[in-house]
C-alpha positions in Angstrom: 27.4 77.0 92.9 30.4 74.3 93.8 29.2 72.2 91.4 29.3 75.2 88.5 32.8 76.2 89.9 34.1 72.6 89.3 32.1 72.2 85.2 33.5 75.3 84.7 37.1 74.5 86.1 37.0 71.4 84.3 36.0 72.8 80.9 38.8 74.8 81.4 41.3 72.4 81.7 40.1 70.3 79.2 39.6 73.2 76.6 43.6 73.7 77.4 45.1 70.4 77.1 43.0 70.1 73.6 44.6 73.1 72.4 48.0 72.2 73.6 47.4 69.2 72.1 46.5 71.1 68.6 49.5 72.9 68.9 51.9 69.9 69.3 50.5 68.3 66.3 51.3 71.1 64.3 55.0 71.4 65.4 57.5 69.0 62.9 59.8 66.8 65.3 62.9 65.1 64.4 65.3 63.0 65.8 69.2 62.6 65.1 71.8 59.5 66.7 74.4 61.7 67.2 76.7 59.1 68.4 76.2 56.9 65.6 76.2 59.8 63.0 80.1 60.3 64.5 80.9 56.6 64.8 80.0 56.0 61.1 81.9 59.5 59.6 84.8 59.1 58.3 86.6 62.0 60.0 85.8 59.7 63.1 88.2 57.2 62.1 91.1 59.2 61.2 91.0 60.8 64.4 93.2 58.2 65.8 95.2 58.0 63.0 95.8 61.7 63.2 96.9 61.7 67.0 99.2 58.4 66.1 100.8 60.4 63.8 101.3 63.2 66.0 102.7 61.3 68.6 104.6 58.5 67.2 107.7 59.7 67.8 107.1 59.7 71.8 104.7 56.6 71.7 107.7 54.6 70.3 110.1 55.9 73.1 107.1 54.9 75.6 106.5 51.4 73.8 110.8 51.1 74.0 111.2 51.9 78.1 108.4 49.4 78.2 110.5 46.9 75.9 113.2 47.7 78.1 111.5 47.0 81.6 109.7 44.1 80.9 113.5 42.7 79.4 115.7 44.0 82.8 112.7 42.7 85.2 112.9 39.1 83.1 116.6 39.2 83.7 116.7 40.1 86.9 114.0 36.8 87.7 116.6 35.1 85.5 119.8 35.1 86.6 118.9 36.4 90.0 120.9 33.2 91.7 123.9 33.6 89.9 124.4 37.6 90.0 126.7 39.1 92.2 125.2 41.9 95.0 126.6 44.7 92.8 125.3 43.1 89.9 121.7 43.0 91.9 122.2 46.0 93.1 123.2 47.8 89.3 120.2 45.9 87.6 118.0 47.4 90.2 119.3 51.0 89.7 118.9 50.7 86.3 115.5 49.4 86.3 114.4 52.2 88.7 115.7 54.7 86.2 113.8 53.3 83.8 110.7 52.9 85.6 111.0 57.0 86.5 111.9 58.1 82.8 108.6 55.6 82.1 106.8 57.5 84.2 107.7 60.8 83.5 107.1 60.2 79.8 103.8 58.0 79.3 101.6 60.0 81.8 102.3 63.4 79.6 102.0 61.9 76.1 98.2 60.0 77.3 97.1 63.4 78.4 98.2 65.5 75.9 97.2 62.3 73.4 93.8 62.7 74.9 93.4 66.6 74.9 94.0 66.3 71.4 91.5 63.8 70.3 89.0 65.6 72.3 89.7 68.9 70.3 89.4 66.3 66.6 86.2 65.1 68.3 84.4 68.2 69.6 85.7 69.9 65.6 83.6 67.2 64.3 81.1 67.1 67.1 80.6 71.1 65.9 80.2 70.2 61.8 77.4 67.3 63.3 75.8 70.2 64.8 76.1 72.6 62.3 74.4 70.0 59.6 71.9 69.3 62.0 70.9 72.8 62.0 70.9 73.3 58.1 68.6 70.2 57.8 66.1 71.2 60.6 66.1 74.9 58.8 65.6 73.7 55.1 63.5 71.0 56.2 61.5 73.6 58.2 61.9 71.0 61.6 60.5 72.8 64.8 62.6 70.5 67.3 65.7 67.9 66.6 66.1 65.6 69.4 68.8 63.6 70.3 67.9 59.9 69.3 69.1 58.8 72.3 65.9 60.5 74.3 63.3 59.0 71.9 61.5 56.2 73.5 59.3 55.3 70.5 58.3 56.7 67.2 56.3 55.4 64.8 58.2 55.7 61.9 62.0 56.1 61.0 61.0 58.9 58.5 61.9 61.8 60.9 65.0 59.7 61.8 67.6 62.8 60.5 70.9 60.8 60.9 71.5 59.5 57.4 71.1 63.0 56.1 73.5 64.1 58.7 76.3 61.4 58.0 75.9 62.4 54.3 76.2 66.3 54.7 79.0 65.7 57.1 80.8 63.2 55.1 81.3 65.3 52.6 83.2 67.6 54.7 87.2 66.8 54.3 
């Protein structure tokens, strides 16, 4: 009786992972590189232009309180044995007030510098997607995966990026 419990328990199992199998062999899979379909689009590089061009007004103030620092702090290492105390002590004011407006400037224009790009990159991040999509459909693809989670395939012809950087790239 056991032993007719246990053939019949096994013919079970077996008779499932067969069809399962079945039905995995039937499904299409492809794959896209999703970060090398954005590094090689041409929207991707004129992100940073974009956000330079924003911002270059209050990058070049940044990069000139910089200037200025770096030339007060060589100055004061300079001629710090032949200045007077009020000298000293004006040179260090001044270089404190530079320091703050530094500070108050550069940390604002790197966050609001990066909250842009991230807005370019998830825009382009959302055309990727939406080409990704339109292949799978017309291609009749039952899962895209992320190229980054395939371990091995056996050919590069379910490999969906190149179709991906060209439908995007023509995108302006």
């Amino acid at each position: 009786m056991k032993t007719l419990r246990k053939s019949m328990l096994t013919a079970a199992i077996l008779g499932t992972a067969m069809m399962s199998s079945a039905a995995m062999a039937e499904q299409k899979l492809g794959f896209v590189n999703v970060q090398g379909v954005f590094q090689a689009l041409p929207q991707a590089a004129q992100i940073q232009e974009t956000i330079r061009t924003e911002f270059k007004d209050q990058f070049d103030e940044v990069a000139r309180l910089e200037k200025d620092i770096k030339y007060y702090l060589e100055k004061q290492q300079r001629d710090a044995a032949t200045m007077s105390d009020k000298e000293k002590k004006e040179l260090e004011t001044k270089l404190i007030s530079l320091r703050d407006d530094y500070q108050a400037k550069a940390q604002p224009l790197q966050q609001n510098a990066q909250r842009r790009q991230m807005e370019e990159r998830n825009k382009i991040l959302g055309l990727i997607k939406q080409a990704i999509d339109s292949i799978a459909a017309k291609d009749k693809y039952d899962l895209v995966i992320n190229a980054e989670a395939v371990l091995y395939t056996a050919d590069e012809k379910h490999d969906l990026s190149k179709q991906v950087i060209d439908q995007v790239s023509k995108i302006k």
